[in-house]
C-alpha positions, 0 to 999 in steps of 0.5 A: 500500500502505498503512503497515500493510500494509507491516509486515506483510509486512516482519514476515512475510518475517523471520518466514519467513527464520527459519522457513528457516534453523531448518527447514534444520538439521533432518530429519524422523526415519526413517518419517515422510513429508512432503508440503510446500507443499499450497496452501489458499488458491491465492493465491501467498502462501507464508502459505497453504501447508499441510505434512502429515506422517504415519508410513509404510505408513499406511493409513486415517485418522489418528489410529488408534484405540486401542478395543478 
């Protein structure tokens, strides 16, 4: 590994750390669903995952439309 690559992950493994402990002390409000954790590069790396949120009892796409 070269000494480039070793911090960069040494970087994102804190940033990561920080990530945990600041998401642990919070809570999604009342009628939000979330699905964590969906890989879009299925390579392990933890940098690949994306979270979606959205309100309950949603149907169709998002965002809704407002046009009359």
């Amino acid at each position: 590994m070269q000494m480039n690559q070793f911090f960069v992950r040494k970087m994102q493994n804190v940033w990561e750390s920080v990530d945990k402990q600041s998401l642990a002390q919070q809570s999604l409000p009342s009628g939000i669903v979330e699905i964590a954790d969906i890989p879009y590069i299925n390579d392990g790396n933890s940098g690949h995952l994306l979270d979606v949120y959205y309100p309950e009892n949603t149907n169709g796409k998002l965002p809704e439309s407002t046009a009359a």
